[in-house]
C-alpha positions, 0 to 999 in steps of 0.5 A: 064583638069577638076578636079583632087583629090591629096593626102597630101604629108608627112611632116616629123615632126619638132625636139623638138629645132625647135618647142621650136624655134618656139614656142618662137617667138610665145610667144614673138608675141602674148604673152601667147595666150588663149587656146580655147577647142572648137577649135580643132588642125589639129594635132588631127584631120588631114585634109581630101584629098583636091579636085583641081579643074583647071579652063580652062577659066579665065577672069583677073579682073583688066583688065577690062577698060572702053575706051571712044570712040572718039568724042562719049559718047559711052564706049568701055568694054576692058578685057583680058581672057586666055582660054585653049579652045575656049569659049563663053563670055556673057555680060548682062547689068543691070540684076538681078540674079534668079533661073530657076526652071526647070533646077535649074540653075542661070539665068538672068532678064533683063529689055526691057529698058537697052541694050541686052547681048552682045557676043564675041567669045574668042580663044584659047590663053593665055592673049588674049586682046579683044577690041571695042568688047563690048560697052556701053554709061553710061550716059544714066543710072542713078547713082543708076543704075550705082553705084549698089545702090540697091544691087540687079541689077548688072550693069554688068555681065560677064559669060564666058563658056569654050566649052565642059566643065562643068564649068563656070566663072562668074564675076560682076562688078559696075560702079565707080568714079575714078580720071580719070572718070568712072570705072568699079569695081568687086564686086564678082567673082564665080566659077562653075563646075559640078553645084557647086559654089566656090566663089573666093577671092583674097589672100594677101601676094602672094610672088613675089620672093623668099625673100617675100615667108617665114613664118612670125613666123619661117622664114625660110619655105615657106608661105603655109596658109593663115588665115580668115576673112582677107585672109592673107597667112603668115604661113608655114604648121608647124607654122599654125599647132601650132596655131590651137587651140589658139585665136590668131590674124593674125599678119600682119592686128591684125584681129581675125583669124576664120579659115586657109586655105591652099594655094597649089602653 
């Protein structure tokens, strides 16, 4: 439990018919792609240990429903969190974000108009269903409130404490228009540990079986890295490698790739 340092495993390196292989559907794909000199291949500069960090709590976002209450204008807030150790979840309604200057760490305003933070004590479990827990009633808001139009404060904020870590998971969330009435929709969700925040972003291109898995360009090693702005995982370790120091577009969205990151499954 906590965070862990791994080492990067040896990979043995591709023969000369796999890398002209390779290199042909590359060219078949992007043409002749701009070799940029600013841009430095990972062949040349080898990446540094990464750090892997678990996270002991998780609150599933899309989980998160707004349930109406029968014969009441009243919302109950249903989720569901896995934890490997009891936590506390806090739920602050309509705050804005600042920093407490005497223990440097992010704390919450709120205004004496909108409802208390609510608490809910989570269990230890795996996909633990929590129900009629959290509630609230959105039509006593305005929709600027509701709809986060002023960027500035989160109509709700779930801050979920794993006991006797280090860590925190902090998910925000906005009211929604949906086809059947109001949602909830997350905005961002953040990580912290040790005092750092990592932001988390979703991946495209998770593979849910075997066939989904392989990489775009060779197709025949498994997906590893993904590319940036757009967070498609589309390329082996090898293939990305090739790419590294090209401007080349990502190819399943043709967006300009900025940088990859490595996905460890």
């Amino acid at each position: 439990m906590g965070a862990c340092v791994t080492k990067k495993k040896h990979q043995t390196p591709l023969d000369e018919e796999e890398q002209a292989r390779r290199a042909a559907i590359m060219m078949r794909i992007y043409g002749n792609p701009h070799q940029d000199p600013n841009l430095v291949s990972q062949n040349t500069n080898p990446q540094p240990e990464s750090k892997q960090i678990k996270s002991i709590a998780r609150l599933k976002q899309s989980s998160v429903k707004l349930t109406p209450k029968p014969d009441s204008q009243e919302f109950s807030i249903d989720f569901e969190v896995t934890s490997e150790t009891p936590a506390k979840l806090t739920i602050y309604f309509f705050v804005k974000e600042t920093l407490n200057a005497a223990t440097r760490k992010t704390a919450y305003l709120g205004n004496p108009r909108y409802p208390p933070p609510q608490k809910v004590e989570i269990p230890q479990g795996e996909d633990t269903q929590i129900n009629n827990q959290v509630s609230i009633t959105p039509f006593e808001f305005t929709p600027q409130e509701l709809f986060f139009y002023d960027r500035m404060t989160y109509p709700l904020i779930f801050e979920l404490v794993p006991e006797e870590t280090n860590q925190a998971q902090v998910t925000y969330f906005r009211f929604s228009r949906g086809t059947q009435g109001l949602e909830l929709k997350p905005i961002k969700q953040i990580f912290v540990c040790d005092g750092v925040k990592y932001n988390l972003m979703e991946v495209y291109g998770l593979a849910t079986s075997e066939e989904e898995d392989e990489c775009v360009i060779c197709m025949s090693a498994k997906r590893t890295t993904g590319v940036m702005p757009c967070r498609h995982l589309c390329f082996c370790t090898e293939c990305s490698q090739m790419m590294r120091n090209q401007r080349v577009d990502c190819p399943v969205c043709r967006n300009r790739i900025l940088s990859f990151f490595l996905v460890k499954k």
